[in-house]
N, C-alpha and C positions, 0 to 999 in steps of 0.2 A: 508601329500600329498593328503591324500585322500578328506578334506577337502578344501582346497586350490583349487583341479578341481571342487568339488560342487560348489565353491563360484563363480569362471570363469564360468563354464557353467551356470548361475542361468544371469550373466551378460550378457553373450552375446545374452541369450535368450531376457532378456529383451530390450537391443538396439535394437534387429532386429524385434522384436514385436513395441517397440517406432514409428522405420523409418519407417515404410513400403508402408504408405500411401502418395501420392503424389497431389492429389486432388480430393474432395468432393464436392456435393453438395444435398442440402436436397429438395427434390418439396413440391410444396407449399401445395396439397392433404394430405400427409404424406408418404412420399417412398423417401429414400436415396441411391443412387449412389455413387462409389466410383471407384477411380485407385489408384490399387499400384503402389508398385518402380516397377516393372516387364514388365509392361503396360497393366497386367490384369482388368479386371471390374469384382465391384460385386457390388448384388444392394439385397435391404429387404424391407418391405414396401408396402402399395398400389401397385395394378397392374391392375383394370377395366378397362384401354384402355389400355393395355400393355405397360407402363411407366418402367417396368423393362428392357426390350429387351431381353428377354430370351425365347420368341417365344412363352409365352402361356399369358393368362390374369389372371393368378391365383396369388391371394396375396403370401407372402411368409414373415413371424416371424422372418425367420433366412436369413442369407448371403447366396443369388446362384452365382452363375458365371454366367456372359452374355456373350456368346458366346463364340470363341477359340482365337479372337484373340489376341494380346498380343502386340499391338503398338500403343492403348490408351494414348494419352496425357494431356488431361485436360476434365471436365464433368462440366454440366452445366443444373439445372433443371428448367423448368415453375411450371405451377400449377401443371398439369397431363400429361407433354411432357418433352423430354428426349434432350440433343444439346450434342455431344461430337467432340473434335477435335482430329484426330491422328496426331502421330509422323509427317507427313507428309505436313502439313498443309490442310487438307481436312476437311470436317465438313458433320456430318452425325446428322440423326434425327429419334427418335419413340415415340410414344405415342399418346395420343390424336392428333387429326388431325380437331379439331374446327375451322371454319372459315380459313383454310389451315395454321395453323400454322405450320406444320412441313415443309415447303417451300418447299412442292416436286410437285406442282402445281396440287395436288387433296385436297378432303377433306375426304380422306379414312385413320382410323388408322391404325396404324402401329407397331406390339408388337417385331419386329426385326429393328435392325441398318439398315437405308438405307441412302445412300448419296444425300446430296443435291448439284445440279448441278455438274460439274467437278473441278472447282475452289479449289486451293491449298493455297491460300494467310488469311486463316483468322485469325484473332489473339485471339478476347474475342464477347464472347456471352452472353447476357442477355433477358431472358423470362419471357413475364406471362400472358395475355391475349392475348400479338402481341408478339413479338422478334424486337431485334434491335442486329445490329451483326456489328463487327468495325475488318476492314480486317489490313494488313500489311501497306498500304498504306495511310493510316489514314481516309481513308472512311467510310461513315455508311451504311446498308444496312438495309432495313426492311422487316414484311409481316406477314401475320394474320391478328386478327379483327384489324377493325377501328371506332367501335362503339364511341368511344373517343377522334376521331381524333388523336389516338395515332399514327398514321404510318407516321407524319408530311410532307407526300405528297401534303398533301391540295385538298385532294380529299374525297370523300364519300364511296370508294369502298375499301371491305377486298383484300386481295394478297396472293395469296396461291404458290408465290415465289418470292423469293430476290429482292427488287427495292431500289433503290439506291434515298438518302436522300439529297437533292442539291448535288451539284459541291465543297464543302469545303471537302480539303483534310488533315485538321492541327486540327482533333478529336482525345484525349487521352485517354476517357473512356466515356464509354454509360451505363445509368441503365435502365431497363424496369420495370415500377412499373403498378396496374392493369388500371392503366386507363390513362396513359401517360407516356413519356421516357423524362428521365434529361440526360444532356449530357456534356462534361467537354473539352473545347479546350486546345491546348499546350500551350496558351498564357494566361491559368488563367482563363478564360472567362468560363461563366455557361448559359445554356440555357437548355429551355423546351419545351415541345410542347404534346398535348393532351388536359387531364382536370384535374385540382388539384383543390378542394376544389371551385368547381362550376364556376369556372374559364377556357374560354377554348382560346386554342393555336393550330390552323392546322396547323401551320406550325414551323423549330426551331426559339423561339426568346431568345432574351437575359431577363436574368431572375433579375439581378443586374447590375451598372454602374464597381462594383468590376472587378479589375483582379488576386485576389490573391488564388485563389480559388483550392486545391489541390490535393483533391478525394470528391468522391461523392457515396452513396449510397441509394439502395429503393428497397422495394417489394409490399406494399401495398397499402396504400396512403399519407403516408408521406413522406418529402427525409431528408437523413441527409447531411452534408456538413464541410468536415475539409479545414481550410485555414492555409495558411505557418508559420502562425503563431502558430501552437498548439492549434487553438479555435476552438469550436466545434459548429455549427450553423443546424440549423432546418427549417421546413414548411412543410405545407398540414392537413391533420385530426390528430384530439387531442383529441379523444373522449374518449380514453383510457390514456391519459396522455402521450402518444407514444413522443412527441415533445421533454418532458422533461425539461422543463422548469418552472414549477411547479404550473402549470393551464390546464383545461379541453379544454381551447378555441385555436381553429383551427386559421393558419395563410395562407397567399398568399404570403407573405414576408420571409424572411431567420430572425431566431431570435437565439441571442447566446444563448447556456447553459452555465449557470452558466458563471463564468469569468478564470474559469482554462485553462491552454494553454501549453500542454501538450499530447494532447490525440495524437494518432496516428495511431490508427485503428479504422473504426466506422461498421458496419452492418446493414441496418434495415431489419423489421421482417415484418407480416402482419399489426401485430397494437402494434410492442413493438422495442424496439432498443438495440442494444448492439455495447460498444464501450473499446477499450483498452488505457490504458493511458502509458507513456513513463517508470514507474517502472512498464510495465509487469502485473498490474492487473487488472481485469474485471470488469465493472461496465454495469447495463441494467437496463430498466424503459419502461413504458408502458403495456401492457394487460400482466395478468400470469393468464390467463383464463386454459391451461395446463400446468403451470410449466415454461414455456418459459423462464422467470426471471434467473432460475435456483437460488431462494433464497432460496429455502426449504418450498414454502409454495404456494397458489396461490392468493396472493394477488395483488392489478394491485399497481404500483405505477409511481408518476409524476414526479421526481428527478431522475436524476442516482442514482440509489446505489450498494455498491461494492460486488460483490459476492465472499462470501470466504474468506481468510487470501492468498491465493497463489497468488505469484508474476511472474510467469513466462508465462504469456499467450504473443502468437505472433500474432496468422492469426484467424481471422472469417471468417466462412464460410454463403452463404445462407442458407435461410431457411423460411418457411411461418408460422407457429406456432411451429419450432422447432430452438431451437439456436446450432450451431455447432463451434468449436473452436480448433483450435491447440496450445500446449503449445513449448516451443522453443527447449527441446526435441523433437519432433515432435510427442508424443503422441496424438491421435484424439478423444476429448470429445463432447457427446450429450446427447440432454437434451429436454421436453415439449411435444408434441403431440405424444402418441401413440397409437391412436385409432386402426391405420392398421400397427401397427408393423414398425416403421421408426425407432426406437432406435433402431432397431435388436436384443431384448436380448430374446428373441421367449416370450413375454406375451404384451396383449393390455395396461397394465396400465401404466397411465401417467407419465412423470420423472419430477422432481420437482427441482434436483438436476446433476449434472455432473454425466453421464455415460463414461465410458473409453470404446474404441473397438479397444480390441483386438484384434490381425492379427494370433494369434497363429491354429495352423490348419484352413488354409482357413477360417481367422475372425469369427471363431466360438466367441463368447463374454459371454455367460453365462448359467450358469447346465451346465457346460463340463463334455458330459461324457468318461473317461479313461478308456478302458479295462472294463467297466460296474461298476464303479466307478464314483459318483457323489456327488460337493461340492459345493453348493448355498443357497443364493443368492449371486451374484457377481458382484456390488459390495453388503459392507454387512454392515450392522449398529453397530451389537451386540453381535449377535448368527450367526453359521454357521453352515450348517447340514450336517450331513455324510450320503452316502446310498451304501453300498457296497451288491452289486446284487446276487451276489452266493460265497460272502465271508465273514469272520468277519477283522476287521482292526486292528491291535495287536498295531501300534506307529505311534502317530503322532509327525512332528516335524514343524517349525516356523522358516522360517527365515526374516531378513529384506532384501532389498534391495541390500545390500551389501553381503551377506552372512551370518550376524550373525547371531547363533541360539537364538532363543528370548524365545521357551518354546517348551517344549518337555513333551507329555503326552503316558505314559507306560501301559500296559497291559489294552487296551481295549477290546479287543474281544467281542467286537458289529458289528453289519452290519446296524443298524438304531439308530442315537444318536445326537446330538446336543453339540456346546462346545460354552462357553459363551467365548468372546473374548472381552467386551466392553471395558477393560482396556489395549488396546492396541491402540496408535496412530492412527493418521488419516496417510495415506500411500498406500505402493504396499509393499504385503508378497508373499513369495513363501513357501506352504504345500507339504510337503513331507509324503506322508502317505504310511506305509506298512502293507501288507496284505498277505496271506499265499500263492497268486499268483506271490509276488512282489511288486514292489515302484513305487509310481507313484509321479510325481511333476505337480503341478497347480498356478497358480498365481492368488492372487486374491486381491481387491481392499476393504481398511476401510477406509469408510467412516465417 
């Protein structure tokens, strides 16, 4: 019996650590934002114009809380500015406040949530130089720089609040990439407007004769593009191989990748792209100047190629030099730039490979420390250290996923020691360690 509640409680722990997260997004600086299922926010990462909202401008390693509320619906990052929608349909804005991008018609930041105008109707938001914002109605709205004729007014001047993008009401998705916005009508139809690749557009035009056209994505300067067909299409800079079609040279044009038809979710990055195919697996290409690729290594490459052996990826998230991803469990992995602490696992160094974040006490993600008990790194390659602060640890135990005990090590009585564990799976374990104050369980991640 008594086994049987460990193996329950090791599960439930783990489902409610999986779900927790409802939506992500990583800024393009490096600082990530997040809402759980609860409608809390928490954010790590960069904070120089206070892009956290937690009312100060101090970076932060680890997961804070933004504020008390708790009716967060969806988040959404620029480079160094913050867009969230509540429950409500309301949309609020902090951080840099460049060229008035937080559309509150100043150019003053803003390290707290503050509302943009009264309006309750908006649906999705996309930033990065300017903003372009696609309300309930199927209208677009803009504001911020124009340096790139990005705000498709046909005007010369920034907007430091919402102005509205012609008269068409049948827009299904908007991307803001740094120096122009791609936009996606209900009828298939693709247009642009800005500057792509020395190429410029004041105003939306039609970017192909195509109507098949059926998401769209960008953040730096290239877009990607899926059509109903499962084929996966490109344009803009190629200097990193971002395009992925297996040349350095930049396009004005939509070019297919490869001939696969199939994919089903795409992402682009600053100068790299990731895209998911219909069995569930991750493929990326373009710069891994930090890791971005998540291949293990930083090399850039011009081909998709597939990350991993795991088949179960669903949802990519943004991100500028960081790739984020949800697998269909809804666990939340991150990965590439950690200069200012955006993976959250409290150290700058780069991630090359999938991080998992953890939701267990308030997204705490790695060195948890229990009752002054501490087991890292997490995730881990090989070795795993123990550090038990004013104890010695008499047993550890191993289990999988399921429950099973996989290995159980006796009569330690150390408080600083190391266990080689590389002949164990790649996976999620749960450590049961006891100490002369008690048992403590951790979850940790072999990579």
């Amino acid at each position: 019996m008594k086994k049987k509640f460990f193996t329950l409680l090791i599960f439930v722990n783990y489902l409610s650590n999986a779900q927790c997260l409802k939506s992500t997004s990583i800024g393009g600086y490096g600082y990530t934002i997040t809402v759980k299922n609860n409608g809390e926010m928490w954010g790590w990462g960069r904070n120089n114009e206070g892009e956290l909202g937690n009312g100060t401008n101090n970076s932060s390693l680890k997961p804070v809380k933004i504020n008390h509320n708790s009716d967060w619906s969806k988040i959404y990052t620029g480079e160094n500015s913050t867009y969230a929608l509540k429950e409500n349909g309301t949309l609020w804005s902090w951080g840099s406040n460049f060229s008035g991008i937080l559309g509150d018609g100043t150019n003053i930041d803003s390290n707290i949530p503050e509302q943009i105008g009264n309006e309750n109707n908006w649906k999705y938001i996309s930033a990065s130089s300017h903003v372009v914002a696609l309300k309930s109605d199927g209208t677009i709205w803009t504001w911020g720089d124009i340096s790139w004729n990005q705000l498709g007014d046909g005007t010369t001047n920034n907007s430091y609040v919402p102005i509205k993008v012609g008269n068409d009401n049948d827009w299904k998705k908007i991307e803001a990439f740094t120096s122009g916005t791609v936009a996606l009508k209900e009828n298939g139809s693709l247009y642009i407007w800005g500057t792509l690749v020395s190429t410029h557009y004041s105003v939306p035009t039609l970017l192909t004769s195509d109507h098949d056209w059926r998401d769209i994505s960008s953040v730096g300067m290239h877009i990607l593009a899926l059509k109903n067909d499962g084929s996966l299409w490109s344009l803009g800079d190629n200097q990193y191989g971002q395009l992925g079609n297996g040349t350095f040279t930049s396009s004005v044009i939509p070019l297919q990748i490869g001939s696969d038809k199939n994919w089903i979710e795409i992402q682009g990055l600053f100068a790299a792209s990731l895209a998911i195919k219909s069995d569930g697996s991750l493929w990326s290409w373009g710069s891994n100047m930090y890791g971005q690729l998540a291949l293990g290594d930083f090399i850039d490459r011009n081909m998709p190629t597939k990350v991993g052996s795991d088949n179960n990826w669903e949802k990519l998230i943004k991100g500028g030099d960081n790739g984020g991803a949800y697998k269909n469990n809804g666990q939340f992995y991150i990965w590439g730039n950690n200069i200012f602490g955006a993976i959250g696992n409290n150290s700058n160094q780069n991630q090359n490979t999938e991080f998992i974040i953890n939701c267990e006490n308030l997204l705490k993600v790695s060195s948890v420390e229990y009752n002054k008990l501490s087991i890292y790194p997490n995730p881990f390659f090989d070795k795993l250290t123990f550090k038990s602060h004013d104890n010695q640890v008499s047993t550890i135990k191993i289990f999988d996923i399921s429950g099973n005990l996989i290995l159980e090590i006796k009569n330690i009585n150390k408080s600083d020691f190391n266990i080689n564990l590389e002949s164990l799976t790649k996976g999620v374990y749960f450590i049961k360690t006891t100490t002369s104050k008690g048992e403590y369980l951790q979850k940790v991640i072999k990579e």
